[in-house]
Structure formats: C-alpha cells, structure tokens
C-alpha distance (Angstrom), angle and dihedral (degrees) to the residues before:
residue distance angle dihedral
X1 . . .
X2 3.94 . .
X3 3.92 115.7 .
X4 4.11 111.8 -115.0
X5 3.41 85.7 -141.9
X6 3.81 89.4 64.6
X7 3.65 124.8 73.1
X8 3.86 112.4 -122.9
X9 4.07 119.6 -137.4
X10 4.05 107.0 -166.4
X11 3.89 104.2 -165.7
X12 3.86 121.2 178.6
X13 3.72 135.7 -174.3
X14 3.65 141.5 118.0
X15 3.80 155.1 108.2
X16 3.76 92.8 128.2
X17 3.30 131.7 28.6
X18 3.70 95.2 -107.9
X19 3.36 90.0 75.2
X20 3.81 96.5 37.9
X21 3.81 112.2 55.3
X22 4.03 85.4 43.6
X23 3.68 82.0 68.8
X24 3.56 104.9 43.3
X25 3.75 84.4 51.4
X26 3.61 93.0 60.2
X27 3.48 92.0 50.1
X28 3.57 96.3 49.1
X29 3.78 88.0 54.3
X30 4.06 97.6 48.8
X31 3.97 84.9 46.9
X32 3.69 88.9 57.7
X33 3.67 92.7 55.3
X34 4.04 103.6 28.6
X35 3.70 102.0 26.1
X36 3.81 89.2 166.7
X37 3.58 82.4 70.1
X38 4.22 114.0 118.3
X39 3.93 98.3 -137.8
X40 3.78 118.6 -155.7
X41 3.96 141.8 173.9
X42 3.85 135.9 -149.3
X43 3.25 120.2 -159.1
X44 3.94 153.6 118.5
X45 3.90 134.4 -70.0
X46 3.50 90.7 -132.3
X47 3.67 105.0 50.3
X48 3.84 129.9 79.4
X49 3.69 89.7 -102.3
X50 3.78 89.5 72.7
X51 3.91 88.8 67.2
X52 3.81 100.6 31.0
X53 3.65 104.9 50.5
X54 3.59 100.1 47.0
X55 4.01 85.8 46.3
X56 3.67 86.2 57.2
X57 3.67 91.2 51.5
X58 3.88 99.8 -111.9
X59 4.23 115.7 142.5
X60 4.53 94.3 -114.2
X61 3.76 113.5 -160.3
X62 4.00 111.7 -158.5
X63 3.53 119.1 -123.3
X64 3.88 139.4 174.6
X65 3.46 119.2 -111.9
X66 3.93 135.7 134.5
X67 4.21 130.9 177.2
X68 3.94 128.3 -95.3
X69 3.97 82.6 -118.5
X70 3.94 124.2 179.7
X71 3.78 124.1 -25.3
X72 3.90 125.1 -8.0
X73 4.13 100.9 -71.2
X74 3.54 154.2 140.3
X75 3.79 79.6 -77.7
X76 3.79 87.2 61.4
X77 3.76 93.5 54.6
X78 3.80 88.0 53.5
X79 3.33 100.6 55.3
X80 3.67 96.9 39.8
X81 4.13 77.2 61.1
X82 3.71 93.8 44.7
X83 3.73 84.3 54.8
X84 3.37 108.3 61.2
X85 3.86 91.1 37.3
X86 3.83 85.6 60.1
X87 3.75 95.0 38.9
X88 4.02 87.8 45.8
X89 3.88 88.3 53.3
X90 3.83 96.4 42.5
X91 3.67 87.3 55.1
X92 3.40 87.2 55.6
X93 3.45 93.5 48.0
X94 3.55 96.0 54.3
X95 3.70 99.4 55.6
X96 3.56 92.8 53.0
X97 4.08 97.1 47.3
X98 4.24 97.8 30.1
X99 3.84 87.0 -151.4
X100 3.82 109.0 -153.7
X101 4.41 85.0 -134.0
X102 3.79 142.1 -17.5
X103 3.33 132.1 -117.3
X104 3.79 130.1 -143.2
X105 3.97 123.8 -177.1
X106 4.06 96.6 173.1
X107 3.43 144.3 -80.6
X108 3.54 136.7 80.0
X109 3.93 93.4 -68.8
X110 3.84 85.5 72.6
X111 3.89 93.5 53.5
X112 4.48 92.4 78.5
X113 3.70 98.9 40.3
X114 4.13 97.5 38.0
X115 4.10 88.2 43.9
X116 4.04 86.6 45.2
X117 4.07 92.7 52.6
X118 3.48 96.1 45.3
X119 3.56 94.2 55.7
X120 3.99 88.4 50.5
X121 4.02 83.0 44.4
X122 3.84 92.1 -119.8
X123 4.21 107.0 161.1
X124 3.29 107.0 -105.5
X125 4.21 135.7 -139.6
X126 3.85 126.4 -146.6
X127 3.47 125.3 -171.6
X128 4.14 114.8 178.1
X129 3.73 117.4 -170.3
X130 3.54 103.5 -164.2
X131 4.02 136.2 73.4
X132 4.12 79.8 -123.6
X133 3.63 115.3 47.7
X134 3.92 117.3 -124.1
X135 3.61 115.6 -114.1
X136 3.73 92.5 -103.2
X137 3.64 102.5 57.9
X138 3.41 94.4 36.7
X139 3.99 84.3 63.4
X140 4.06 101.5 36.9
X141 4.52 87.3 52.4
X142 3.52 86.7 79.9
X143 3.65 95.1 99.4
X144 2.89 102.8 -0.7
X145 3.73 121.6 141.5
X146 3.80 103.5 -133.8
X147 3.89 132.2 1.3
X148 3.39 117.1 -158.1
X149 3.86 117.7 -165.1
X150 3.41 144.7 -167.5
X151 3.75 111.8 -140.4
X152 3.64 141.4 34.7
X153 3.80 105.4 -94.1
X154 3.12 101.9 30.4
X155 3.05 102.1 104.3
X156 3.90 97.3 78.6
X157 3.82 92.4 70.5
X158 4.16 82.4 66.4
X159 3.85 96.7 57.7
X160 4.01 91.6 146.9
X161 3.82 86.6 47.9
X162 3.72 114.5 116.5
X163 3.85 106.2 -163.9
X164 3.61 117.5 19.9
X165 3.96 126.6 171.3
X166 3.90 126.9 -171.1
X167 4.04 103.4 -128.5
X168 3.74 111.4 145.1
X169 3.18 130.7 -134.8
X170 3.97 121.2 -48.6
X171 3.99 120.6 -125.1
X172 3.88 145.5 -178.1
X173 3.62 97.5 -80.1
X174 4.18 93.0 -131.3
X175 3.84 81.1 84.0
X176 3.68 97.7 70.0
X177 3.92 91.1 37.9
X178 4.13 102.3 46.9
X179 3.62 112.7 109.5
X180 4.12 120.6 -140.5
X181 3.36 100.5 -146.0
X182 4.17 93.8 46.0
X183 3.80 86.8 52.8
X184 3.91 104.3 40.4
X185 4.17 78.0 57.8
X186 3.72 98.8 37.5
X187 4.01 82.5 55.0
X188 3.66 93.9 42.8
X189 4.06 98.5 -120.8
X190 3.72 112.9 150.5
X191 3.47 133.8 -127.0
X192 3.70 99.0 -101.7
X193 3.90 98.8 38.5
X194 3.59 117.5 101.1
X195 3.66 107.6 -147.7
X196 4.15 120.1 -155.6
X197 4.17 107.9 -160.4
X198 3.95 105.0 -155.6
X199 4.34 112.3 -161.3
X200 3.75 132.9 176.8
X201 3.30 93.4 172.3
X202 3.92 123.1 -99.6
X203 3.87 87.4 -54.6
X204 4.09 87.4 47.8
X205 3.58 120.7 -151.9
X206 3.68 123.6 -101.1
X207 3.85 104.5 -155.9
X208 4.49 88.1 51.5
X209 4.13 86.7 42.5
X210 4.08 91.3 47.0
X211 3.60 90.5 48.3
X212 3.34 92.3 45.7
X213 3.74 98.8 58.2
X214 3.84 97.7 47.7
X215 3.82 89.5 54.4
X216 3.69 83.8 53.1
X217 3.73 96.9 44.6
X218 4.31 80.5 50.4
X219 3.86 83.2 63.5
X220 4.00 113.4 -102.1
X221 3.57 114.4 -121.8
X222 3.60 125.7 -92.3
X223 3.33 124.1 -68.8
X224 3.79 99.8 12.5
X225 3.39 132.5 108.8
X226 3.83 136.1 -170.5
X227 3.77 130.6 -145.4
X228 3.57 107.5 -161.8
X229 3.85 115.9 -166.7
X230 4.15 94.7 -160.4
X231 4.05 91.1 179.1
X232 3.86 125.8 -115.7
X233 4.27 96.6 -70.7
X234 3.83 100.3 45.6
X235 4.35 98.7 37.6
X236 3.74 88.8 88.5
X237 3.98 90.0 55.2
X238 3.54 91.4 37.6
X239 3.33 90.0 60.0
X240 3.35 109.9 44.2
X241 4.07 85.7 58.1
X242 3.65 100.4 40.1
X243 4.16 89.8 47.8
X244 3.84 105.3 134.5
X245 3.62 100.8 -1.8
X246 4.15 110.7 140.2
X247 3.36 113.0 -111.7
X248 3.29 107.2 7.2
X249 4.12 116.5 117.2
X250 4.42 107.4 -170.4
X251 3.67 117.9 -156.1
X252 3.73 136.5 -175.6
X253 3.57 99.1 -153.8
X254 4.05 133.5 -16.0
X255 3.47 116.2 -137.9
X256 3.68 100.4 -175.0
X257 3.70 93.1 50.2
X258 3.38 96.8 159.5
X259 3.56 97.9 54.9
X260 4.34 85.4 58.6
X261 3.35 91.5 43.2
X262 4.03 101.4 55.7
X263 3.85 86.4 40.1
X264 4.12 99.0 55.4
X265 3.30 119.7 86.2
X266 3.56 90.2 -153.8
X267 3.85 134.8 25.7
X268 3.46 123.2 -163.8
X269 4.03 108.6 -163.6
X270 4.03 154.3 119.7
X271 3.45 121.7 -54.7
X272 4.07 97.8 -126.4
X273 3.69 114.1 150.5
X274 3.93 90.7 -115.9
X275 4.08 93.9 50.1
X276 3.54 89.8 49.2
X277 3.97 100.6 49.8
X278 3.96 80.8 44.7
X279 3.60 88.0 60.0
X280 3.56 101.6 39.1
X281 4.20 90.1 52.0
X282 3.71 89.3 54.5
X283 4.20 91.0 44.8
X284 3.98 91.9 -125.8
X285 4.19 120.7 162.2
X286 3.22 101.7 -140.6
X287 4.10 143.9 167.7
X288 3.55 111.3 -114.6
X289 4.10 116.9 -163.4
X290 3.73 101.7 -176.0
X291 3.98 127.0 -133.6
X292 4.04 100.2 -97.5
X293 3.58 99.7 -154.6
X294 4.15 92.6 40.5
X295 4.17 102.9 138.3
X296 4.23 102.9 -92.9
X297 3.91 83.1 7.6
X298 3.60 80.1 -92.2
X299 4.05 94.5 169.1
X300 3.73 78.1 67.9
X301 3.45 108.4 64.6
X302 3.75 87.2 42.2
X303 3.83 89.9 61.0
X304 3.39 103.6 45.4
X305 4.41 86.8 41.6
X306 4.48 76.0 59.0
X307 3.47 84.3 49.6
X308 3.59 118.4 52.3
X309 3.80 85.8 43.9
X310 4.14 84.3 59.2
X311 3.67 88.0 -115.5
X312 3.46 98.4 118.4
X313 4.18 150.0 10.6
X314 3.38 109.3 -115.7
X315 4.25 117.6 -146.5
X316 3.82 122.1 179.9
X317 3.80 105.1 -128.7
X318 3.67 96.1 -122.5
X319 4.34 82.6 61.9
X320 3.36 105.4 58.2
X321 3.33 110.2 91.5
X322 3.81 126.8 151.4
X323 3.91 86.7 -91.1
X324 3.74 92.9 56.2
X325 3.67 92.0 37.3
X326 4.40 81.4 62.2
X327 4.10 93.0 40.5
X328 3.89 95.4 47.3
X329 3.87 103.8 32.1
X330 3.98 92.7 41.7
X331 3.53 94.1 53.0
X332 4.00 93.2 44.1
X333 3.44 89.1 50.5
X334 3.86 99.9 54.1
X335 3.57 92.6 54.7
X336 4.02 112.5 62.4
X337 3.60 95.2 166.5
X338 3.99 87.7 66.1
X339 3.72 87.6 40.2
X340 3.72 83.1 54.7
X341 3.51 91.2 53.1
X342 3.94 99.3 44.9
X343 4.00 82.7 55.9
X344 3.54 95.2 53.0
X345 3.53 95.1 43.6
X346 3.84 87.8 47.9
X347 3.60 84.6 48.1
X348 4.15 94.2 57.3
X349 4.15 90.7 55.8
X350 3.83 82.4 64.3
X351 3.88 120.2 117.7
X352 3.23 109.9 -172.6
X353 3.69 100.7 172.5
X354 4.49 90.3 50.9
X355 3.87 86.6 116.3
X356 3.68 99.0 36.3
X357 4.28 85.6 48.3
X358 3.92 91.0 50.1
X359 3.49 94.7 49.0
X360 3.91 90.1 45.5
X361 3.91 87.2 52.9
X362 4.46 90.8 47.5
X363 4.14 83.0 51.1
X364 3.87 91.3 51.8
X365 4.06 83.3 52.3
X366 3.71 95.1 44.5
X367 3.72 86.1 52.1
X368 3.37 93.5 58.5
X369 3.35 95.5 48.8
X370 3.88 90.3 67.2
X371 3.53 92.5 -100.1
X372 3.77 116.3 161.6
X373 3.56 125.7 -168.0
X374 3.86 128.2 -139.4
C-alpha cells in the first residue's frame, strides 16, 4: 500500500529498451532530488520492462496494452480492447496511488496509463526519443503538461503542445565518465590498432552483421580489427562464417558496452535514439545504418540529425553491403583527424544534464501540486 504521506510518481514506457532505460533514468534523477518520492511503473508482461524495472528495484504494476500496428485488422480490434482494459486498470490505479504526475517515455505502453490520467486530470510528462515523434506520443502531447524532447526541431511535430523543453535524451551516467585510454588498456587494444565496434543492438541486425562478415572474408586491412556484437539468435551463425577470419572478434552480447564503445575508433550501428545519445556522451564518429522498418522510419531522422551536425555517416540499410562496408569504413579509418572531428561533433549533441532537466521539470509539477518538502 503507498503511504499518503508520500507523493506517488507513476512512470510508464516500454517494449524496447529504448524506451525503458530513458525512464529508469528519469527516475533515478527525481529520486536523487525527492527521495521521499513513491516510484512506480506500468507496463506489460511481455515487454522488457517486466524484467528491467523490477531488476532496478522499482514496484511494476501489469497492464494490458498492445500497438495500432500495420493496416486496419483483427489486430486493430485487439488492441483497441487491450486499450481500454489498460486504461480501465490505470484508472484504477490512479485513484488508489493519487500520483502527483505521469510519466510517458513512448510507445504504445504509454497510450492506457497517459489516456487514464488525463481523464482524472493528473499533469502529465512526455519524453520522445527520436528526431520524429512515434505515433503514440505524438497523440498523448495533446494535453499534456510538459514535453520534453530530444532534438532541435522537434518541437513542430507537437503543435497542440503547451510547454515544451529541448532536454535530450537521458543516459547511465558511466557514459559521460569512461575514460578511452583506461578502456582501450583494460581491453587490451594497442596503440597502433584501430579497432571498428559493430552493434545491432541486443537483438543485432542481420543485414550490418552479413555485411560485416563478407568484408571480413575480403580480408580487412591491416591493423584493424572488428568486434562484432551479432546478438544472442544470430552468434551461432555468425560464428560458424566468421571461424578463422583475422581480425575479426564475434560476440553474443557485450556487457561492458561502454568500455567497447569509448575504446573503438569506429562504431558501426543502429540509429535508435538511446544508441545514438550513447554515442554522442562518449564523443564517438561513428556510421549509423538506420533500422528500415523502425515505426515513422524514425532511426532515420536520427541519422541524418548525427549527420548534418558532422557527427555521423549516414548509410541507408538497403546500401551497406560488404563492398560499402570496405569503401566507407576504409576511408574513415585512414583519416583520424576527421574521425577526430566526427567524435567531437558527436560529443556537442551530448546533454548531459537530460535527466537532471526532466527531473527539474517533475519538481516544478510536484510543486504545484502543493507538495512541500521536509
């Protein structure tokens, strides 16, 4: 049972984790300044906020709730049903807690508890990710108390929006604090080697690990080698083509990502809003080959945003084929002072304070609220 003399902070958001650890970094960040505060999660049973929140000690309720995917379908009529389960438990929810405001981070998880407290006219949070807004956020900002984005520009896909504020996206803080030269020694790269970090997130990416390979199997140049983090279903495939080839390293999953990705001198990757605020906190150049099938081709707009800033090189996933991979990466990586430049560029996108700002914005709400402290 929550204590009334607590204030209650109902956060949802989920499916992947780019919409997850956003959320437990706001929370983390309000903790730090309003540790009285009773911290809880909505979410599914199915998504990777089921195992994530809990792990990060957070109280989860379950609720129903499935995307508007696709065409009009059967699916449709599901999660219309799904909805306004959720949205019926939410409301629920809310009457029992009295949360002082609700936070959304994106995604159709948001849709039952956001619709639920503003119908109980409980302030409400947005956080979007992305240089283009998913469909759900987008939606849910009408009314919304505050919407925090990510990007510059942004801000013109919330025209009904009635405070906005330009944060960026919140991350672990051991991405602003790991040192290059620690972890290029901690990982045992030398000096000369240039090292080329390939991600697809913890899914991976087959078309960016099958062009990977064949460059590899071309013969990579000298001196470079490639980790390749393939993702738990395609290591075993990886594997079994990338057996023997020099300099190539295969890995399921990396769980000191950090440390690989402050050491490379080159990643190679999706452009999800989390991996790319991971890279720009670390000041990393970096060749970004977006997601194709990513809802409002999202991944794109946060490429090409890397991009024009010089931060990044932009390939269309259709593109990058093991022959592009060897055009694009060779000529990146024989040219450190425009490597240098991509990082610091990278490095400018950086928000350090997105978290701190968020919270900042959830204290103004609690204050008006009637909130007082001590």
């Amino acid at each position: 049972m929550p204590d009334a003399n607590r204030p209650v902070l109902l956060i949802a958001g989920g499916g992947t984790g780019g919409h997850i650890q956003p959320a437990l970094a706001i929370a983390e960040a309000f903790a730090a300044v309003h540790p009285e505060t009773d911290i809880r999660f909505c979410g599914t049973s199915s998504g990777m906020e089921s195992t994530l929140v809990p792990a990060a000690g957070y109280p989860f309720h379950v609720i129903r709730a499935r995307g508007f995917a696709g065409r009009p379908s059967m699916d449709w009529i599901r999660a219309a049903l799904d909805l306004r389960a959720g949205r019926k438990a939410c409301s629920a929810l809310i009457r029992k807690v009295r949360p002082f405001a609700v936070v959304g981070t994106g995604g159709y998880v948001c849709g039952p508890l956001v619709a639920a407290a503003r119908r109980a006219r409980v302030p409400v949070l947005l956080h979007e990710q992305n240089a283009f807004p998913g469909k759900a956020n987008r939606y849910l900002s009408r009314g919304a108390h505050t919407v925090c984005i990510s990007y510059e520009g942004t801000e013109r896909y919330f025209p009904k929006a009635r405070n906005i504020r330009l944060t960026g996206n919140p991350v672990r803080s051991v991405f602003f604090h790991t040192d290059r030269g620690a972890s290029r020694t901690a990982l045992a790269i030398r000096p000369e080697e240039k090292m080329v970090l390939v991600l697809g997130g913890s899914q991976g990416a087959a078309s960016i690990n099958g062009a990977i390979l064949d460059w590899a199997a071309q013969g990579l140049p000298a001196g470079v080698k490639v980790v390749l983090m393939t993702g738990k279903r395609n290591v075993e495939a990886a594997l079994a083509r990338g057996a023997g080839l020099p300099g190539l390293d295969i890995r399921d999953y990396l769980q000191d990502v950090h440390l690989y990705m402050a050491a490379a001198d080159l990643l190679v990757c999706r452009a999800g809003a989390l991996t790319c605020a991971e890279i720009a906190a670390l000041g990393r150049p970096s060749v970004l080959v977006p997601y194709p099938y990513a809802a409002g081709d999202h991944q794109t707009h946060n490429a090409l945003a890397f991009e024009k800033r010089g931060a990044a090189v932009h390939v269309p996933d259709a593109q990058f084929t093991a022959d592009h991979a060897a055009r694009v990466l060779g000529t990146l990586l024989k040219d450190p002072d425009k490597l240098a430049h991509m990082g610091e560029a990278a490095r400018s996108l950086a928000m350090p304070r997105a978290a701190a700002d968020i919270a900042a914005s959830l204290a103004a709400i609690l204050t008006e609220s009637g909130y007082v402290t001590g």
